[in-house]
C-alpha positions as CSV (number, residue, x, y, z in Angstrom):
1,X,0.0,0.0,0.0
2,X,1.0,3.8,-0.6
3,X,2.1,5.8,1.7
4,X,-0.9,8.6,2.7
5,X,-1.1,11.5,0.3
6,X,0.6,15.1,1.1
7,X,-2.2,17.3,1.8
8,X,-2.3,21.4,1.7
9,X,-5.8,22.5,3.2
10,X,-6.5,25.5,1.4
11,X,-6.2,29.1,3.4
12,X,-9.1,30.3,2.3
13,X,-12.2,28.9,1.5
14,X,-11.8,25.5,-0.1
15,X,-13.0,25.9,-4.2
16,X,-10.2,24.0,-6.3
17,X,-7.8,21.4,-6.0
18,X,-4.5,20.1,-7.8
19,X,-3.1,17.1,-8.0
20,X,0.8,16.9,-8.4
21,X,2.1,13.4,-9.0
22,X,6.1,13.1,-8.4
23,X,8.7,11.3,-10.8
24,X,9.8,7.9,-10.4
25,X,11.6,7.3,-6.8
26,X,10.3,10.4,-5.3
27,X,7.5,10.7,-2.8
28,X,4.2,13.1,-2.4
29,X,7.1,15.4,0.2
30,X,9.4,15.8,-2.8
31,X,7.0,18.7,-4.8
32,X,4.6,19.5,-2.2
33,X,6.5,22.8,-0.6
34,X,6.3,24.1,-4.0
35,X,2.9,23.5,-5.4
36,X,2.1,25.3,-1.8
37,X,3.7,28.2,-2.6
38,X,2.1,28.6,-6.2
39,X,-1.1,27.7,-5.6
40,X,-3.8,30.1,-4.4
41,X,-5.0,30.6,-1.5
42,X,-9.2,28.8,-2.1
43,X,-6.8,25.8,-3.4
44,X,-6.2,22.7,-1.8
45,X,-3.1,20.9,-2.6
46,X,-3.1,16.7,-3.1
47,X,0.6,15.5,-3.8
48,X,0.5,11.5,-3.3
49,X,2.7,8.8,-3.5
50,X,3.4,6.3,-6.0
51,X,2.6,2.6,-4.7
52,X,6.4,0.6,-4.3
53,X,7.2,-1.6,-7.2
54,X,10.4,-3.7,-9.1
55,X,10.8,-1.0,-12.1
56,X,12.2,-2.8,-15.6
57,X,14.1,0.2,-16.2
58,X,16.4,0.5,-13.0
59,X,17.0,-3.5,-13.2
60,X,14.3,-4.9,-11.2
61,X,14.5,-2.7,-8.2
62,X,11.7,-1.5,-6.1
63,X,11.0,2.0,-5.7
64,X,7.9,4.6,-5.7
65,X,6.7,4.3,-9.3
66,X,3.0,4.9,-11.0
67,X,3.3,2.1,-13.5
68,X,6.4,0.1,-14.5
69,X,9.0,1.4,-16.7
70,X,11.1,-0.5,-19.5
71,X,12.4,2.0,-21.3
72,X,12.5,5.3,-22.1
73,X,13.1,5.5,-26.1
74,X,10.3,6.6,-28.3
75,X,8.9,3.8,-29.5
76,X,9.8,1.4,-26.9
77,X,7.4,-1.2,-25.3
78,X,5.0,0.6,-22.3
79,X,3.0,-1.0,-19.1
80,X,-0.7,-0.3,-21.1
81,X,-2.2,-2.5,-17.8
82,X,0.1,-0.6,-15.3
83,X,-0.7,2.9,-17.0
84,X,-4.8,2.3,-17.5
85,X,-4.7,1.0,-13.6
86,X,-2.5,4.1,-12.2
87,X,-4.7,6.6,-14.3
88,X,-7.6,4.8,-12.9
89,X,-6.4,5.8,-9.2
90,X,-6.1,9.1,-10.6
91,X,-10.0,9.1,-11.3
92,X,-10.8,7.9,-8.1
93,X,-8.8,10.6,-6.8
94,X,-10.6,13.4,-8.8
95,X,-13.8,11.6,-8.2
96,X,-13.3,12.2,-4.3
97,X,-12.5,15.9,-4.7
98,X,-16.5,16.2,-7.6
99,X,-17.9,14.3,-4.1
100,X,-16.5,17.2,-1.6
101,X,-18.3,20.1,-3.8
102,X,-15.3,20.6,-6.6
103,X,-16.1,20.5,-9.6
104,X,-14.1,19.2,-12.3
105,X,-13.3,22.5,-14.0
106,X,-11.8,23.5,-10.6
107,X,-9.6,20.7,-10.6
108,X,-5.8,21.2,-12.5
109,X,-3.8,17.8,-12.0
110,X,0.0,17.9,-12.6
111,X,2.8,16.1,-12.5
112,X,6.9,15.5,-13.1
113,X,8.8,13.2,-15.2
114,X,6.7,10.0,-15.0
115,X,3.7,11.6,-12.8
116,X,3.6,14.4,-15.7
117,X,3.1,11.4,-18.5
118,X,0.6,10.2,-15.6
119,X,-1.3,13.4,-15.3
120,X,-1.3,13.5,-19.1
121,X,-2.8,10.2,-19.9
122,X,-5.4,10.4,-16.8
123,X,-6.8,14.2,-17.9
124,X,-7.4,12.6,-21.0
125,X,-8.8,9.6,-19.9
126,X,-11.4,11.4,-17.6
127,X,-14.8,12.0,-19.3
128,X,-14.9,15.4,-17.9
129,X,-13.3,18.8,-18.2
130,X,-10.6,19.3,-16.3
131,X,-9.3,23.3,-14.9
132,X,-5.9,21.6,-16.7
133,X,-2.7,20.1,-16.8
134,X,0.9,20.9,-15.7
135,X,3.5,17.9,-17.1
136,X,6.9,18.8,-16.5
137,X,10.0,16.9,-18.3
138,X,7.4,14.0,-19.8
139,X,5.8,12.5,-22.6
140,X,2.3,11.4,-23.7
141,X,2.2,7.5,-22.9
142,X,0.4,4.8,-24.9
143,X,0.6,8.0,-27.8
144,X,-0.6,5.6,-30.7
145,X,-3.6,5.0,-28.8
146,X,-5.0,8.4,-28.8
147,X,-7.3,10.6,-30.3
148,X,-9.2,7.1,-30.2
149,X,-9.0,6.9,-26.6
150,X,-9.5,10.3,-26.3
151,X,-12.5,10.6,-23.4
152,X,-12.0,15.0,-22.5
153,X,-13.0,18.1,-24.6
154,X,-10.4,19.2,-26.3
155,X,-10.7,22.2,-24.7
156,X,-9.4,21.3,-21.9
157,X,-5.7,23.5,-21.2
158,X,-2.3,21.9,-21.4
159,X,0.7,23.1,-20.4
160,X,4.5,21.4,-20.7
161,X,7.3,22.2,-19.8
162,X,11.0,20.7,-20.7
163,X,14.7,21.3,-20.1
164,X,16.5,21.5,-23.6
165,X,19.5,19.4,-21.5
166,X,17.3,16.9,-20.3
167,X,19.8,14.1,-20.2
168,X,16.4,11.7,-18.7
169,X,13.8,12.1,-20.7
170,X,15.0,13.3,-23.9
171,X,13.4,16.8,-24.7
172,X,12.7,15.7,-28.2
173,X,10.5,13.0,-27.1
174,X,8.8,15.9,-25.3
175,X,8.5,18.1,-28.5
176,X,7.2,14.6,-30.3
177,X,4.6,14.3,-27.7
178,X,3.7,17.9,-28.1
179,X,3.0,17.5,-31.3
180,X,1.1,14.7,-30.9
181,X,-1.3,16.3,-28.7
182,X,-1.4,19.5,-30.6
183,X,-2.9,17.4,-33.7
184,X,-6.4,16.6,-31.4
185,X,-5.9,19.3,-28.4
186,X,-7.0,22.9,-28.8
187,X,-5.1,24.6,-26.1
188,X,-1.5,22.9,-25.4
189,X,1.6,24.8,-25.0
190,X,5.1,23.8,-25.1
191,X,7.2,25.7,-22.8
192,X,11.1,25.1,-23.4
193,X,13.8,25.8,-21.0
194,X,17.2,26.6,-22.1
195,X,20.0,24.8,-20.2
196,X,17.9,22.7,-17.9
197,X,18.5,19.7,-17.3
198,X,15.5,16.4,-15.9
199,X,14.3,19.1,-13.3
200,X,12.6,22.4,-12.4
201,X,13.1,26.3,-12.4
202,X,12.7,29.4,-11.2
203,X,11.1,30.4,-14.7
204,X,8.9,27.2,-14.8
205,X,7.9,27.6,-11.4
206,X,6.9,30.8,-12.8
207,X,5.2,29.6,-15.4
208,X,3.5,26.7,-13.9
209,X,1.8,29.8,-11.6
210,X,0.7,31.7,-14.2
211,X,-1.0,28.8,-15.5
212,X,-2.9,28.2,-12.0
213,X,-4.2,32.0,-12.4
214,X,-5.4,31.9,-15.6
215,X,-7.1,28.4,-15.7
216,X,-8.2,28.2,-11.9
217,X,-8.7,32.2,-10.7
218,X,-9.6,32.5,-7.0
219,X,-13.3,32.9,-6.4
């Protein structure tokens, strides 16, 4: 079982929520002083953490992780079971947050590395429309699958983010994925950094708040 979610209460009045799911190995600790210090102040912050599993990538050993990971080429062989049953949790998740008196258009979900592909594939899973998405450093998984899997408006806002240095997740297979989701997806940005490398900034931080304004004002 995972360990319990990081939770924010909101400072004011509680009327949106994001959901920031970490990178592979990290926990729900590892992005929560952050989100808390972009988010505003009716917004309740969710950052949980990944179940413990053997990932294919790092040779069998166990560690936080959403769904397993062989490989990180474009093209390569993905965990479709592993990534349907992880986005699945993320429903849930949403779900509980519709059942407290959110709705979903006040609900941004985001993530890093392997929770950004997460967030991704779960906004666009979900059959309603989400305030938006914030990947960092990620990709669209199971990309041959969609717009047939496609279950949101394309309305719905996306933006990524991604290190030209990435030495991790190679920023071209972010740019691929970009235009992938451009091709079915009204409103998704690419945001590139210049020098970074497979993790944040001041200017995405930046970025990522701007986002929260725009898409998820306080009421």
């Amino acid at each position: 079982m995972a360990a319990a979610p990081v939770i924010i209460q909101s400072a004011a009045k509680h009327t949106s929520t994001l959901i920031f799911l970490h990178g592979l190995g990290d926990t729900g600790h590892g992005w929560a002083t952050t989100m808390g210090m972009i988010r505003t102040p009716d917004m309740k912050v969710i950052c949980p953490t990944a179940p413990t599993m053997p990932v294919t990538l790092n040779a069998g050993f166990r560690m936080p992780s959403w769904f397993d990971l062989k490989t990180l080429d474009i093209g390569g062989p993905e965990d479709e079971e592993g990534i349907k049953k992880a986005a699945k949790n993320v429903h849930e998740m949403i779900q509980g947050e519709i059942r407290a008196g959110i709705s979903a258009n006040r609900i941004l979900l985001g993530g890093f590395s392997q929770g950004g592909a997460l967030a991704l594939y779960a906004a666009l899973t979900f059959t309603e429309p989400l305030a938006g998405v914030m990947a960092l450093s990620c990709w669209l998984p199971l990309h041959k699958n969609f717009p047939g899997i496609l279950k949101c408006p394309d309305s719905v806002p996306i933006l990524q983010c991604h290190g030209d240095c990435d030495p991790v997740v190679p920023y071209k297979f972010g740019q691929l994925s970009s235009s992938v989701l451009k091709t079915f997806m009204k409103h998704s940005q690419f945001q590139s950094y210049r020098g970074l490398s497979h993790s944040s900034s001041d200017a995405e931080v930046e970025d990522m708040k701007k986002f929260i304004e725009k898409h998820v004002p306080r009421q």
